[in-house]
PyMOL commands that place a pseudoatom at each C-alpha (Angstrom):
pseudoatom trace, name=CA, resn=UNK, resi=1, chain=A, elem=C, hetatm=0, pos=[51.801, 67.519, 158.699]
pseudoatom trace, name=CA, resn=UNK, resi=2, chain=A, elem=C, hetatm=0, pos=[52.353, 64.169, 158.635]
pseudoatom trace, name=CA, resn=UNK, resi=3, chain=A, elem=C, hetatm=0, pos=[51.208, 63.183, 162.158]
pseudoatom trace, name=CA, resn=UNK, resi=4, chain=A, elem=C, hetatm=0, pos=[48.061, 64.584, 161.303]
pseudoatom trace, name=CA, resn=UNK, resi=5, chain=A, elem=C, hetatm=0, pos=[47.101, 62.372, 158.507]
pseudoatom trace, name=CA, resn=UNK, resi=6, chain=A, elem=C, hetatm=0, pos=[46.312, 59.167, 160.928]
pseudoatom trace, name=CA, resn=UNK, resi=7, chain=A, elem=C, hetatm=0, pos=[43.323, 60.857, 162.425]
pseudoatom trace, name=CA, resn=UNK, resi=8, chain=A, elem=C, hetatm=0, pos=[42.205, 62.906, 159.651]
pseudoatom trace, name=CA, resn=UNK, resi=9, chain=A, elem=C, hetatm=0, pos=[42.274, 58.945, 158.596]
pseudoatom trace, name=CA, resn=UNK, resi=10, chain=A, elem=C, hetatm=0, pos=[40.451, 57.487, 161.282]
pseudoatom trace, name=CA, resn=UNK, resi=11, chain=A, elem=C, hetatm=0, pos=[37.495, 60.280, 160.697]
pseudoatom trace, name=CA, resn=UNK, resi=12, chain=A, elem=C, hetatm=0, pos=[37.317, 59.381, 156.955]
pseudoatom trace, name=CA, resn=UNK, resi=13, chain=A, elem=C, hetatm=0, pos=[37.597, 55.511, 158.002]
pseudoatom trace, name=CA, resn=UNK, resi=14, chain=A, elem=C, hetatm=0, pos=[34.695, 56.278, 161.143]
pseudoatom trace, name=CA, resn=UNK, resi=15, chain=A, elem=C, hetatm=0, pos=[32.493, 58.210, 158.418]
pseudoatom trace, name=CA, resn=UNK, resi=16, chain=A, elem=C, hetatm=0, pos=[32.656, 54.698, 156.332]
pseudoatom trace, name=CA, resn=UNK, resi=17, chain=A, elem=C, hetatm=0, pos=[31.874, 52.853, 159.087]
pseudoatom trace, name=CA, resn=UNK, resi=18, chain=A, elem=C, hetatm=0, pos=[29.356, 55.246, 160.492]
pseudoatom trace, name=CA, resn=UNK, resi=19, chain=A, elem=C, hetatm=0, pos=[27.369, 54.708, 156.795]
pseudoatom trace, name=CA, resn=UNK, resi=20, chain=A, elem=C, hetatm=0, pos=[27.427, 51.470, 156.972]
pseudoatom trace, name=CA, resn=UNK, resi=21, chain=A, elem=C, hetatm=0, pos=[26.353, 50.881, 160.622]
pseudoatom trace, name=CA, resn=UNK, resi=22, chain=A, elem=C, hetatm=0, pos=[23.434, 53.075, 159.473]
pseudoatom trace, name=CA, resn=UNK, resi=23, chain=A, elem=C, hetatm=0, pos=[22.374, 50.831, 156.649]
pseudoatom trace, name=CA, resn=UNK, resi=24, chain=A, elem=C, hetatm=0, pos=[22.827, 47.512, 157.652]
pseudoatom trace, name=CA, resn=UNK, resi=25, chain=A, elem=C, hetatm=0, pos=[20.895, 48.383, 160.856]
pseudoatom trace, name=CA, resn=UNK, resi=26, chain=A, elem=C, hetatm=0, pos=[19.114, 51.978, 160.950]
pseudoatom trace, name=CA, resn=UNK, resi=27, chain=A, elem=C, hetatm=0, pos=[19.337, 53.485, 164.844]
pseudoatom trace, name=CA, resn=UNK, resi=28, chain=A, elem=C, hetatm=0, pos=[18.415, 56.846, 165.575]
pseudoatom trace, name=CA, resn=UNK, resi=29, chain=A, elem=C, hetatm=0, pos=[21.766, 57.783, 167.100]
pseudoatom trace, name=CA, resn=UNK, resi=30, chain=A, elem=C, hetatm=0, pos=[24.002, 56.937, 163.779]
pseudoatom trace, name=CA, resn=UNK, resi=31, chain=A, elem=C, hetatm=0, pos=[20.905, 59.040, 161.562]
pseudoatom trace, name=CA, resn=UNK, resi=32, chain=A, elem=C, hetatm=0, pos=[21.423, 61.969, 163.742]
pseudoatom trace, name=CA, resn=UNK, resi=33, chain=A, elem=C, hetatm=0, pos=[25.107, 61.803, 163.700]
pseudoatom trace, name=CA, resn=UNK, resi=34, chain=A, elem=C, hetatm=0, pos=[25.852, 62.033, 160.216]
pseudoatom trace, name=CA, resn=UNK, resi=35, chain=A, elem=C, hetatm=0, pos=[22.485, 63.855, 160.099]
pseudoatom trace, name=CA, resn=UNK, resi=36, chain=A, elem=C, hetatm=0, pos=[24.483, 66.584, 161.843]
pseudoatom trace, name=CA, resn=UNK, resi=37, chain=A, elem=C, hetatm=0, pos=[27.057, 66.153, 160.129]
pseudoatom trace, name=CA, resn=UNK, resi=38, chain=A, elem=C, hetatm=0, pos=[25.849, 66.407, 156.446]
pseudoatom trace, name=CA, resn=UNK, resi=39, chain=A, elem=C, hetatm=0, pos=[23.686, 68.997, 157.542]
pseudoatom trace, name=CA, resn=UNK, resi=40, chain=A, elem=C, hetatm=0, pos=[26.395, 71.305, 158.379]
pseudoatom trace, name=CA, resn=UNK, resi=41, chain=A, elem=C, hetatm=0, pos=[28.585, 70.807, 155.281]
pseudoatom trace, name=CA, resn=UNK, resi=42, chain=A, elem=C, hetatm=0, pos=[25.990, 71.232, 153.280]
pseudoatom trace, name=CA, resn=UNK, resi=43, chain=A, elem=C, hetatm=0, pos=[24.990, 74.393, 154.878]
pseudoatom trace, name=CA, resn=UNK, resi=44, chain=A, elem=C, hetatm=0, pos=[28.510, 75.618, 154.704]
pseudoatom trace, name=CA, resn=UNK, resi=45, chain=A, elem=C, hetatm=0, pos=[29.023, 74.580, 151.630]
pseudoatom trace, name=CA, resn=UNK, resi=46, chain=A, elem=C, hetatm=0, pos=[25.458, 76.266, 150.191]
pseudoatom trace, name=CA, resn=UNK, resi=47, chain=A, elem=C, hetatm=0, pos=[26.084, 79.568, 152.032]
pseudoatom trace, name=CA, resn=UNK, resi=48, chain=A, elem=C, hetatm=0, pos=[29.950, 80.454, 150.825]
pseudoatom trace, name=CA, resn=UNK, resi=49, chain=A, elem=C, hetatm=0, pos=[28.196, 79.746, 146.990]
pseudoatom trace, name=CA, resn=UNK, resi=50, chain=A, elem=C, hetatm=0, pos=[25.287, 81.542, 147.704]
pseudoatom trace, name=CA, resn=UNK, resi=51, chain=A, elem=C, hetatm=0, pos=[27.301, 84.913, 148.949]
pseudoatom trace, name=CA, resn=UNK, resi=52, chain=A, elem=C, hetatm=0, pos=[30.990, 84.207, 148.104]
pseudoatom trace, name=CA, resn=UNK, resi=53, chain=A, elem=C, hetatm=0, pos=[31.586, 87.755, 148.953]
pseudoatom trace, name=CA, resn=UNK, resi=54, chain=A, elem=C, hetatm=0, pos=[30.766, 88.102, 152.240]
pseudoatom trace, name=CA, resn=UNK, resi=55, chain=A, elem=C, hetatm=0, pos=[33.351, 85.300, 153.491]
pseudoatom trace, name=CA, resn=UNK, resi=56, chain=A, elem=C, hetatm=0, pos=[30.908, 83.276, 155.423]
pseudoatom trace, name=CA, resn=UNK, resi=57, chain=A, elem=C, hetatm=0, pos=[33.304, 80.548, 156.357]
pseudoatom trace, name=CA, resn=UNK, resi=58, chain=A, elem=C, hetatm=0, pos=[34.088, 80.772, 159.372]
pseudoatom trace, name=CA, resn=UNK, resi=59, chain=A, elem=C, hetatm=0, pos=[34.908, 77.822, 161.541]
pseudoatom trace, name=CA, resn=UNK, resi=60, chain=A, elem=C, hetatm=0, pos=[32.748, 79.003, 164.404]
pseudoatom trace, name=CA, resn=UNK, resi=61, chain=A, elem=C, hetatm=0, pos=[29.602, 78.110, 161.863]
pseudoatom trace, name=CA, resn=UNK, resi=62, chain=A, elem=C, hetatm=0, pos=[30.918, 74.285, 161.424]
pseudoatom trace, name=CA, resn=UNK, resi=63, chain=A, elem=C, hetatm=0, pos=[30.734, 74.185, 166.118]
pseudoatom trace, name=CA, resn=UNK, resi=64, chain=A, elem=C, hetatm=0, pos=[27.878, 72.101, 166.143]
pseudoatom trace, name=CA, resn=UNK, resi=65, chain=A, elem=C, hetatm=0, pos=[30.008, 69.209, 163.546]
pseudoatom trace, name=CA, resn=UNK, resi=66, chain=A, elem=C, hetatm=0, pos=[32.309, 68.619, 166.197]
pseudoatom trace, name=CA, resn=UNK, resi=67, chain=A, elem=C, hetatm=0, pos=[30.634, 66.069, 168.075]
pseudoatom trace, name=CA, resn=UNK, resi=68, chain=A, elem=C, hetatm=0, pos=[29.984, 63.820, 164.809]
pseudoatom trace, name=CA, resn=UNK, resi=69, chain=A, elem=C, hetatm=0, pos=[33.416, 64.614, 164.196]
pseudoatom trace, name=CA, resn=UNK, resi=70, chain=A, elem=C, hetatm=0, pos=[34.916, 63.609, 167.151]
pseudoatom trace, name=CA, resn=UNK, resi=71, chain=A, elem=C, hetatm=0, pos=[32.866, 59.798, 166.957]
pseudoatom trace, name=CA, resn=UNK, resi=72, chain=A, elem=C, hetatm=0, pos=[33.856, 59.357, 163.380]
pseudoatom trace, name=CA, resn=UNK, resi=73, chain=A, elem=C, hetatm=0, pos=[37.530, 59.703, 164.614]
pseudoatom trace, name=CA, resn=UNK, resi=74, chain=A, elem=C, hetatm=0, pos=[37.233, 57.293, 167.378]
pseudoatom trace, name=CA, resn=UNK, resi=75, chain=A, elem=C, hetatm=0, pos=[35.458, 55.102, 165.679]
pseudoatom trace, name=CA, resn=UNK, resi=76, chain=A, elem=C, hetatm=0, pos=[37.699, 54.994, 162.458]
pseudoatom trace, name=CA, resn=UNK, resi=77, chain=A, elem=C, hetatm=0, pos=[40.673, 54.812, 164.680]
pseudoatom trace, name=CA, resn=UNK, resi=78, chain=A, elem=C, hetatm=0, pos=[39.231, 52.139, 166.653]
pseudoatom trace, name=CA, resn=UNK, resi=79, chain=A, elem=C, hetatm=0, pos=[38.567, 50.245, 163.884]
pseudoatom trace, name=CA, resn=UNK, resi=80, chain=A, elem=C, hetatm=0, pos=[42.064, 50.444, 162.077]
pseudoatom trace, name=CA, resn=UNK, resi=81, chain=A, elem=C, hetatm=0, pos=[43.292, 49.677, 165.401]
pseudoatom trace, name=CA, resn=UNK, resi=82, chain=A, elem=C, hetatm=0, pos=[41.249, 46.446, 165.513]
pseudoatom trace, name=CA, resn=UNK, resi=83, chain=A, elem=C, hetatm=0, pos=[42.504, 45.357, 162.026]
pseudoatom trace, name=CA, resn=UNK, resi=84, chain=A, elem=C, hetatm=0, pos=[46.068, 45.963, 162.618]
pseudoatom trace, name=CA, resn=UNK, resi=85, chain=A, elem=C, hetatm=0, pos=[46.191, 42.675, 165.256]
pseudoatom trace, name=CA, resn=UNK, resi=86, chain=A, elem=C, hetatm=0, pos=[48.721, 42.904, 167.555]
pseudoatom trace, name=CA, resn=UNK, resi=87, chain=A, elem=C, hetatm=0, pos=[50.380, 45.987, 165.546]
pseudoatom trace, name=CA, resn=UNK, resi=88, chain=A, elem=C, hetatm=0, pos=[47.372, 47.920, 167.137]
pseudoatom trace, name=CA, resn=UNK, resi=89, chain=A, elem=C, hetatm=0, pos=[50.239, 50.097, 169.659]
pseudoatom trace, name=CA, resn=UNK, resi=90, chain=A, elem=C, hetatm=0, pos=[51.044, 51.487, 166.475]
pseudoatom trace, name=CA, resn=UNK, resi=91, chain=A, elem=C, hetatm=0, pos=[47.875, 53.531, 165.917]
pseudoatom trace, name=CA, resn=UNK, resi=92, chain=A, elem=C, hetatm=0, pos=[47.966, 54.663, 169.503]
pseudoatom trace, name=CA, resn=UNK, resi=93, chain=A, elem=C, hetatm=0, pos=[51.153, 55.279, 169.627]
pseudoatom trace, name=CA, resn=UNK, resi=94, chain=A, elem=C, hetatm=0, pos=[50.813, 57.914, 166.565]
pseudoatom trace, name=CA, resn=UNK, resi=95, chain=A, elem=C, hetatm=0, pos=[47.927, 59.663, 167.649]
pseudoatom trace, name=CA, resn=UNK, resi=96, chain=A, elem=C, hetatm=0, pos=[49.326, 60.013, 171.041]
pseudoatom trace, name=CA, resn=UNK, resi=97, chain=A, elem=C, hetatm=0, pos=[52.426, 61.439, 169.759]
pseudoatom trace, name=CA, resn=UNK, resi=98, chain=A, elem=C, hetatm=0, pos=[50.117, 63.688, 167.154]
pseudoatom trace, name=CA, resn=UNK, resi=99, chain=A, elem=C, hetatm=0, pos=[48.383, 64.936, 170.639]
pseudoatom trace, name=CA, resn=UNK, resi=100, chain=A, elem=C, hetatm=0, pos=[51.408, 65.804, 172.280]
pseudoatom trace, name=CA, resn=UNK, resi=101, chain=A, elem=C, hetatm=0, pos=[52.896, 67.472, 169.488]
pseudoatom trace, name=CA, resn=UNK, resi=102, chain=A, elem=C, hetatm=0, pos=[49.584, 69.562, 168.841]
pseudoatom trace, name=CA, resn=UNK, resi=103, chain=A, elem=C, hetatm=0, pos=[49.189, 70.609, 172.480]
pseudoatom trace, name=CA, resn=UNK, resi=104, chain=A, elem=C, hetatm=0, pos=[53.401, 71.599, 172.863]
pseudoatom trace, name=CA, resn=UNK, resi=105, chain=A, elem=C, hetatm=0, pos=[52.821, 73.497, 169.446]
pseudoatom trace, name=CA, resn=UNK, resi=106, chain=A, elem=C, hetatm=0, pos=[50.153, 75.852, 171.475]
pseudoatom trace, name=CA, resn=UNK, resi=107, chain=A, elem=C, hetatm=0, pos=[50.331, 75.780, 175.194]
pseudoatom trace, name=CA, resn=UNK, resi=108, chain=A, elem=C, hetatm=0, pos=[54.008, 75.398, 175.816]
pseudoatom trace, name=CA, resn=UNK, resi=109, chain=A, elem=C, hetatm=0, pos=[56.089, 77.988, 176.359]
for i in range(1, 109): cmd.bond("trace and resi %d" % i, "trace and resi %d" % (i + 1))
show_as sticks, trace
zoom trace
């Protein structure tokens, strides 16, 4: 579990950076990202309190987040990794290791 908190900190870093982008200068692309984005948690969100007994979480209804999700996490990581100076390897370094562990925890045998 701990490998996994240095992206699930570069997406909550890449959603900063994504707001801000979008206010100091408004583009189409960032309002449509976290457009998307919002849209879907908030959808999610309002349908498992509107029928709590029907278990309408499922994680195929949060599909169309994943693109927003996957720029927020290369974006936060790419800006952590431009912070860090020359301790940038670091970053990569983690989430690479975080990728192989995640893909030997399913597909190896």
């Amino acid at each position: 579990y701990w490998l996994a908190l240095v992206p699930s900190a570069g997406v909550l870093v890449g959603l900063c950076a994504a707001l801000a982008r979008l206010w100091r200068e408004p583009r189409a692309e960032w309002l449509l990202l976290l457009g998307v984005a919002f849209g879907t948690g908030f959808a999610l969100i309002s349908l498992s309190l509107r029928l709590p007994f029907y278990a309408q979480c499922k994680a195929f209804y949060g599909l169309s987040a994943l693109v927003p999700f996957a720029v927020f996490g290369g974006l936060g990581l790419d800006w952590i990794a431009a912070r860090l100076g020359r301790a940038q390897a670091l970053v990569w370094i983690l989430i690479g290791t975080w990728a192989l562990c995640s893909y030997a925890t399913y597909w190896s045998q």
